[in-house]
C-alpha positions in Angstrom: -11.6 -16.1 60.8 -10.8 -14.8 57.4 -13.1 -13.8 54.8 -12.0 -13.0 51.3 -14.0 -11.3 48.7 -13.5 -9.4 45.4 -13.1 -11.8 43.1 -14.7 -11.8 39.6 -14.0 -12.1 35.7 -11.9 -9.4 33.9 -10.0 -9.0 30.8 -6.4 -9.1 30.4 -4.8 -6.3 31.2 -7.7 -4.9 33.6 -7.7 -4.4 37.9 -8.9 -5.8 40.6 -8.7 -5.5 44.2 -9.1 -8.4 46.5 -9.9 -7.8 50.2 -9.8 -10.0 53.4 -11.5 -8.9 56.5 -10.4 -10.7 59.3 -12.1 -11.5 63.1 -10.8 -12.6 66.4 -7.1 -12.0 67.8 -5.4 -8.9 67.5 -5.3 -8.2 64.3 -2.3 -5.8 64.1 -0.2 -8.7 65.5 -0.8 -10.8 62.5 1.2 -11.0 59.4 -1.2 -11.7 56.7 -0.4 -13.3 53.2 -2.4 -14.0 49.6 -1.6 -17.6 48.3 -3.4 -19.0 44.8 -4.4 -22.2 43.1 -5.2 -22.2 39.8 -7.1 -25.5 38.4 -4.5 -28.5 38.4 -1.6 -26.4 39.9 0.0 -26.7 43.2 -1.3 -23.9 45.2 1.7 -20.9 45.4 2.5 -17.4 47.3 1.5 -14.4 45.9 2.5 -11.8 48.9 2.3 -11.2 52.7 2.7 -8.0 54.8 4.4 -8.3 58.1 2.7 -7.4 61.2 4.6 -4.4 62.7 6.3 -2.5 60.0 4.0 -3.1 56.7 6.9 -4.8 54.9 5.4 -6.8 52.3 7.3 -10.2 50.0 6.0 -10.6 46.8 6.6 -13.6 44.3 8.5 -12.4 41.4 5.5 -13.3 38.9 3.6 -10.5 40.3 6.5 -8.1 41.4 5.5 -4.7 39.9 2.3 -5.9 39.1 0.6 -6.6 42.2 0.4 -4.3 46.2 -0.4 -6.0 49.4 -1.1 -3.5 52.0 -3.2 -3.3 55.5 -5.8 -1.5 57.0 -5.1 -2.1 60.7 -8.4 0.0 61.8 -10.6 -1.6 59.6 -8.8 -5.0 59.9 -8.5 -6.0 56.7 -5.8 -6.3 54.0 -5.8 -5.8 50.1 -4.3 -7.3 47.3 -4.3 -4.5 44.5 -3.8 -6.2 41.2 -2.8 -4.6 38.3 -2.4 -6.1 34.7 -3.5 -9.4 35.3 -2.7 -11.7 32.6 -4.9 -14.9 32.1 -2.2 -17.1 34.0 -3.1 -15.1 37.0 -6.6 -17.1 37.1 -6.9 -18.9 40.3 -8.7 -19.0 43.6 -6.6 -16.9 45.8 -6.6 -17.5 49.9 -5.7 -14.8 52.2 -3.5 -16.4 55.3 -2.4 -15.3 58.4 -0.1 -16.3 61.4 0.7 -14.7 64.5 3.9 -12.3 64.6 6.2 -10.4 62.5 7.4 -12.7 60.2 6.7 -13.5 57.2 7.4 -16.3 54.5 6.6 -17.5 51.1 6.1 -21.1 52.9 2.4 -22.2 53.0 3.3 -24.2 56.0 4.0 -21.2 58.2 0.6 -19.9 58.0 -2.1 -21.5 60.2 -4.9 -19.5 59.5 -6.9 -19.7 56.0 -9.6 -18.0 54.1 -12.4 -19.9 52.2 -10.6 -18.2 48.6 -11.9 -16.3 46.3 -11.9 -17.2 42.4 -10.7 -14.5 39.9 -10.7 -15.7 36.3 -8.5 -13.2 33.7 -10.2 -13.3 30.7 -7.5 -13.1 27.1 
């Protein structure tokens, strides 16, 4: 199971950091991912982090923007998100699937988080 949280309102140009804690299975053998939805809008990657090494993919909207890392210990991974902009509004889903790769595909995870909403205020 996944469990987002850290969602919330904030203004443009402001931080937040999204977390997804994660039970049952070996977590380290996972590659995680964030995907979004905003209202109307197909839902789209954001990042993922592979399994073994900690490589991450990000979507070029959030390149330099947005970090994606892991907390194998604690398992749980972060999204870091640095000046958001209001098109950044959306629920975002943390994902996972089992094994080192990783994809910007929706289809390729299996596992998905109930979301959690953050809204960028301009």
């Amino acid at each position: 199971q996944l469990q987002a949280s850290g969602g919330g309102l904030v203004q443009a140009g402001g931080s937040l950091r999204l977390s997804c804690a994660a039970s049952g299975g070996t977590f380290s053998s996972y590659s995680m991912g964030w995907f979004r939805q905003a209202p109307g809008k197909e839902r789209e990657f954001v990042a993922a982090i592979r399994s073994s090494t900690g490589w991450a993919l990000y979507a070029d909207y959030v390149k330099g923007r947005f970090t994606i890392s892991r907390d194998n210990a604690k398992n749980t991974i972060y999204l870091q998100m640095n000046s958001l902009k209001p098109e950044d509004t959306a629920v975002y889903y943390c994902v996972s699937r089992w094994g080192t790769a990783i994809s910007d595909n929706r289809q390729a995870y299996n596992h998905w988080g109930q979301g959690t909403l953050v809204t960028v205020s301009s």
